[in-house]
C-alpha positions as CSV (number, residue, x, y, z in Angstrom):
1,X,0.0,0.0,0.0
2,X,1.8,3.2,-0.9
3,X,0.7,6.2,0.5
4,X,-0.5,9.2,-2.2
5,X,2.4,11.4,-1.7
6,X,5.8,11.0,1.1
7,X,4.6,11.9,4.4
8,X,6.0,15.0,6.1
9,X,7.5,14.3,9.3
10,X,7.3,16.7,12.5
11,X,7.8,15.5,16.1
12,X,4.6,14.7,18.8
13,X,3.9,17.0,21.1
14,X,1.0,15.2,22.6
15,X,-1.8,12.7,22.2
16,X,-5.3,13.4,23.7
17,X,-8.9,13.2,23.5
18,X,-7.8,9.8,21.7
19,X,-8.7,11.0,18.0
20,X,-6.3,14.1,18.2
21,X,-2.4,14.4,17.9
22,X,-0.2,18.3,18.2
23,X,2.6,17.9,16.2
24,X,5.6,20.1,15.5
25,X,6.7,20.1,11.5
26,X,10.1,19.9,10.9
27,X,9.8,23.4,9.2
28,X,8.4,24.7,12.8
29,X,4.6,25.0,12.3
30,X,2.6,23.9,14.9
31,X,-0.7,21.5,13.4
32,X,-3.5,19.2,14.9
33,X,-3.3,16.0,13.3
34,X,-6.3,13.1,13.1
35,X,-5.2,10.0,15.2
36,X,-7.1,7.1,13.8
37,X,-6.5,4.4,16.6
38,X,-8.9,3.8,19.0
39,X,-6.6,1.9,21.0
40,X,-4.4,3.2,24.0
41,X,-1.2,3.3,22.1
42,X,0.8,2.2,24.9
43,X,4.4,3.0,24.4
44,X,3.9,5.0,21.6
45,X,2.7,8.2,22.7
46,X,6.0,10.1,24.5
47,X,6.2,14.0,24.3
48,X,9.6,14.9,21.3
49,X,9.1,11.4,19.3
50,X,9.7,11.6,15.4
51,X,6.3,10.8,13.9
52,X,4.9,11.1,10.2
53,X,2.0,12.4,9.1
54,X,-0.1,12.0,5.9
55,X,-1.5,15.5,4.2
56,X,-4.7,16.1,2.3
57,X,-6.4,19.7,1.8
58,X,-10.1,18.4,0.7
59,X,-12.5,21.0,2.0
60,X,-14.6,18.6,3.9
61,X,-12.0,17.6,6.1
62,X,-11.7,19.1,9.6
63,X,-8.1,18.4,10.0
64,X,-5.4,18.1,6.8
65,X,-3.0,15.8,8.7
66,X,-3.6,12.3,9.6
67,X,-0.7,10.5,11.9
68,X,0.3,7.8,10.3
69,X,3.6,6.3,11.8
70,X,5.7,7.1,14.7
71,X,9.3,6.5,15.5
72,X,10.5,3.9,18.5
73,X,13.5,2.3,20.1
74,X,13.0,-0.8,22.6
75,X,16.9,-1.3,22.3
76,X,17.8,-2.6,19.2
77,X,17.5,0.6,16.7
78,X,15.2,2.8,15.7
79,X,12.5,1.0,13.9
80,X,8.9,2.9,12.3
81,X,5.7,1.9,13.8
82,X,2.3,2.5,12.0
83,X,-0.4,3.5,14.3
84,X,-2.9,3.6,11.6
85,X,-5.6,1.1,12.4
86,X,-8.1,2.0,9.4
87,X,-5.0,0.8,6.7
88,X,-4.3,-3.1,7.7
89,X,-8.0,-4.4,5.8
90,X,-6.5,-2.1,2.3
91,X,-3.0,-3.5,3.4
92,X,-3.8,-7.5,3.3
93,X,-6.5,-7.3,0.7
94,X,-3.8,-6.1,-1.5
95,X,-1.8,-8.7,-0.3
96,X,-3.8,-11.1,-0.6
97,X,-4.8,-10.0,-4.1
98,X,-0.7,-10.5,-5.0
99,X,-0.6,-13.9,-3.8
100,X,1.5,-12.6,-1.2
101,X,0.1,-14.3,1.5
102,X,0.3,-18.2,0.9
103,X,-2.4,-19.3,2.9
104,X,-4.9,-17.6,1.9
105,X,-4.0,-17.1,-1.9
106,X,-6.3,-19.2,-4.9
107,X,-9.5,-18.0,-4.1
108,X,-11.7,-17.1,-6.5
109,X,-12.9,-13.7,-4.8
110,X,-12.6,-11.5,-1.8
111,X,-15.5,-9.2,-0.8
112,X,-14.6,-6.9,2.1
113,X,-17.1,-6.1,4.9
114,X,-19.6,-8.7,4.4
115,X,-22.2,-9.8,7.1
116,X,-21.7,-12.7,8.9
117,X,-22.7,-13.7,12.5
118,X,-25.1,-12.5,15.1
119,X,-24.6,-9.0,14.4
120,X,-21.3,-8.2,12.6
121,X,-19.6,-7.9,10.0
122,X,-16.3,-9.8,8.5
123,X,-13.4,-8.0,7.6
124,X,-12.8,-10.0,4.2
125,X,-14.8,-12.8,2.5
126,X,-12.8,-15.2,0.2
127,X,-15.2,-17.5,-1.8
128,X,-14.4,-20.3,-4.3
129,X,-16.5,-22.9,-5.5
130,X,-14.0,-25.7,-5.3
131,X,-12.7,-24.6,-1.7
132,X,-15.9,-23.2,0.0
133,X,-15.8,-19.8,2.2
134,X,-12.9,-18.8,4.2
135,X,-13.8,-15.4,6.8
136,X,-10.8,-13.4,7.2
137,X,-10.8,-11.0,10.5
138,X,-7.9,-9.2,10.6
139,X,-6.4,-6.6,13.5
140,X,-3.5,-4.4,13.8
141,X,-0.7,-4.5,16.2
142,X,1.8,-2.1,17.2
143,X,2.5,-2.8,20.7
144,X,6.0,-4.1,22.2
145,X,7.1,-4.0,25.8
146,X,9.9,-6.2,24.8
147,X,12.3,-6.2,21.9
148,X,11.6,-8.3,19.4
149,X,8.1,-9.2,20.6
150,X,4.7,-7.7,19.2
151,X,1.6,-8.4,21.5
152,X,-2.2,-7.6,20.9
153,X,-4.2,-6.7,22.2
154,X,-3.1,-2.7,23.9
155,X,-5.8,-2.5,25.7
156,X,-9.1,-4.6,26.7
157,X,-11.3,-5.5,23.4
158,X,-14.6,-7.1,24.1
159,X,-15.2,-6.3,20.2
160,X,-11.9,-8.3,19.3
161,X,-13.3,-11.4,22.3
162,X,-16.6,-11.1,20.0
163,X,-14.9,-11.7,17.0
164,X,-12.8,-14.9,17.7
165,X,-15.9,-16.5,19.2
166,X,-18.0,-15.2,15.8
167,X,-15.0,-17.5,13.8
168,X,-15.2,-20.1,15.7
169,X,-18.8,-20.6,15.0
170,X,-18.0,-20.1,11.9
171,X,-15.6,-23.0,11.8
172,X,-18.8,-25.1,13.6
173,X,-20.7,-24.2,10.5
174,X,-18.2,-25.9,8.3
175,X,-16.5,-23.1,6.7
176,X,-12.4,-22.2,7.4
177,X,-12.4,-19.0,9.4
178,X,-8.5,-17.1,10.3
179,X,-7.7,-14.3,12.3
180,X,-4.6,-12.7,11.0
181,X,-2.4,-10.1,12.9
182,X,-0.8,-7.4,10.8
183,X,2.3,-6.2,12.8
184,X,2.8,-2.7,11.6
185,X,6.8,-2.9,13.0
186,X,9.9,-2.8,11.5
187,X,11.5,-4.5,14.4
188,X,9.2,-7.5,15.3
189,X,10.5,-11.4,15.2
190,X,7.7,-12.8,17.5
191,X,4.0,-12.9,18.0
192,X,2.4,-13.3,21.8
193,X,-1.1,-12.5,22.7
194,X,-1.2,-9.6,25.4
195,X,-3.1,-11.7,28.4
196,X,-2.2,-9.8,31.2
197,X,-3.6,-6.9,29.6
198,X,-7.2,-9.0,28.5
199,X,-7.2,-12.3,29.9
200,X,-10.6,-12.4,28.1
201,X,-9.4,-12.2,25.0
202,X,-6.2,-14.7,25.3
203,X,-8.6,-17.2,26.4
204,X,-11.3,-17.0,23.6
205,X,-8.2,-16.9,20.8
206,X,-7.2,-20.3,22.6
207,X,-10.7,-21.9,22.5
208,X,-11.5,-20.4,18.7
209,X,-7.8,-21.7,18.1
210,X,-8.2,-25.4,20.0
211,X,-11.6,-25.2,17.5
212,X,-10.3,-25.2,14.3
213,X,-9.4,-21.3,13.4
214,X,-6.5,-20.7,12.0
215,X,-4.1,-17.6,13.3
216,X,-1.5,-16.2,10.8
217,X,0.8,-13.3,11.6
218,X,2.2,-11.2,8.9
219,X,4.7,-8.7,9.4
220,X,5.2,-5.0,7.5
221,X,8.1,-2.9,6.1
222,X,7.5,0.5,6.3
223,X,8.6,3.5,5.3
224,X,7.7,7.2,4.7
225,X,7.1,6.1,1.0
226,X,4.6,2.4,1.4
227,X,3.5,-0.1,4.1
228,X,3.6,-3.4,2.6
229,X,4.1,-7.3,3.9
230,X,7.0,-8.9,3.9
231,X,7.4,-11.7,6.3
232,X,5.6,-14.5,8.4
233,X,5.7,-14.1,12.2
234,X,5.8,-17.3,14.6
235,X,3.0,-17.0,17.1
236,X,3.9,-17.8,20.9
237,X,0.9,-18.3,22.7
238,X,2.8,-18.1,26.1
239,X,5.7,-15.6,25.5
240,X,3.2,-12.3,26.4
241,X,6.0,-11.1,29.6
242,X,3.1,-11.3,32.2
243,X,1.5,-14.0,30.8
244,X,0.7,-17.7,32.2
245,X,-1.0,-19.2,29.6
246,X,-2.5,-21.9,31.8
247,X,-5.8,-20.4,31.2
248,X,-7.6,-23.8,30.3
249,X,-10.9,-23.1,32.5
250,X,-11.5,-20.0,30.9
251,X,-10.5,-20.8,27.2
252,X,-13.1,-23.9,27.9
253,X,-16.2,-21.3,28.5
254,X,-14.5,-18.6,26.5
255,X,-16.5,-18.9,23.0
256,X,-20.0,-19.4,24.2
257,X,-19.6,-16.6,26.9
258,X,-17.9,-14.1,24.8
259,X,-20.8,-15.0,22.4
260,X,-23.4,-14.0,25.1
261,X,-21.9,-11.7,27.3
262,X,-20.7,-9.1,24.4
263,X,-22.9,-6.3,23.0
264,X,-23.6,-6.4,18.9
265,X,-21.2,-4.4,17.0
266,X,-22.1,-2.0,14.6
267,X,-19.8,-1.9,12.0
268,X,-18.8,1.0,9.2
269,X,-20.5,-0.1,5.5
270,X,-18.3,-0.4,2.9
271,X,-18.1,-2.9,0.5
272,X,-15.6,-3.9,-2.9
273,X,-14.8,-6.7,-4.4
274,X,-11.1,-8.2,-6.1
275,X,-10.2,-10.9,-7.7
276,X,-7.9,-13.4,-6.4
277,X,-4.3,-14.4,-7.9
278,X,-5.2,-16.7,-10.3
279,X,-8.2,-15.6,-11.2
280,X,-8.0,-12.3,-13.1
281,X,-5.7,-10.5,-11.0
């Protein structure tokens, strides 16, 4: 995914109301950026770091800059982080389109944002009539407390617990469902699920998991320029730094509580379809 023209870079002055960012330029001006994560962003939020922001002067939007990366160091060099959570679905469906991620490539289709479930709606659709339906949730991680190591979640998700327990029935219903992590880091070599930080949500990934859905982790280069994939991640269930995963009570109960105890999710509408490689792509 390249971005429509090099982003300008500036350095954060400070994060708040969640959606907004101050940023210094680096030709002094001081601007309001867009933050477009609803997450806490922990660890990637300190006062003087190097961030990048994306520019568009349509008259209908409130605020021209959108922050799109920012700059951190757990140790091992700097490395660019991309904070943008609406970009991973345009990110992997582009992937996917390539035939750049194996596992899911030779479908015939992929429709994006495509209702499925009680009351939600599925990130990406891939249909073929030779290989059935396979629903494709995908979410974006940027946290690491510990070089090396990307977690998810950064905060507690009763929308991401609803979702691994909407795959998982979707697995019961005979179809192949996957939850794939996008790690928008330059500087990540492992996968762990964050349970200290949502128990909740590590224990209904291991029930979905121990019931047939699949969980791929794809990794990103990034630079001021693009954000594409470029690597497979392994997936450590128990490396997460304050995490036991001995959580076998919980993960037992965890899909058909999540399923009843969670609220239904309105999602956005959009819709789009594009072929798969090998087929018209």
């Amino acid at each position: 995914m390249r971005f429509p023209s090099p982003l300008k870079r500036g350095r954060l002055v400070r994060r708040y109301k969640r959606f907004l960012a101050d940023v210094v330029l680096d030709d002094g001006q001081e601007i309001t950026a867009s933050c477009p994560n609803t997450g806490s962003m922990l660890g990637l939020c300190a006062p003087g770091s190097l961030v990048w922001l994306s520019e568009n002067d349509s008259a209908t939007r409130k605020y021209r800059y959108t922050w799109e990366l920012i700059e951190d160091d757990l140790g091992r060099g700097r490395a660019l982080v991309g904070i943008n959570s609406g970009l991973p679905n345009r990110i992997v469906a582009e992937a996917i389109a390539a035939g750049e991620i194996a596992p899911l490539a030779g479908y015939a289709s992929l429709k994006r944002e495509q209702r499925y479930g009680a009351n939600s709606r599925i990130d990406m659709l891939l249909e073929d009539e030779a290989r059935g339906r396979a629903y494709v949730e995908v979410k974006n991680v940027h946290l690491s407390r510990r070089a090396g190591l990307a977690e998810f979640p950064d905060s507690v998700t009763e929308r991401g617990a609803r979702h691994v327990a909407e795959l998982a029935a979707m697995v019961r219903e005979g179809h192949r469902a996957v939850m794939l992590f996008l790690v928008q880091r330059g500087d990540t070599e492992n996968f762990s699920v964050a349970g200290d930080i949502d128990p909740t949500y590590a224990a209904g990934l291991a029930a979905a998991m121990a019931a047939g859905v699949e969980a791929l982790v794809y990794g990103c280069k990034l630079t001021p320029e693009a954000i594409t994939i470029d690597r497979a991640i392994p997936l450590q269930l128990a490396a997460s730094p304050s995490m036991p995963l001995s959580m076998s009570r919980q993960a037992d109960n965890a899909v058909a509580g999540v399923a009843s105890a969670t609220k239904p999710l309105r999602a956005p509408r959009r819709g789009g379809k594009i072929a798969a490689p090998g087929r018209g792509s």
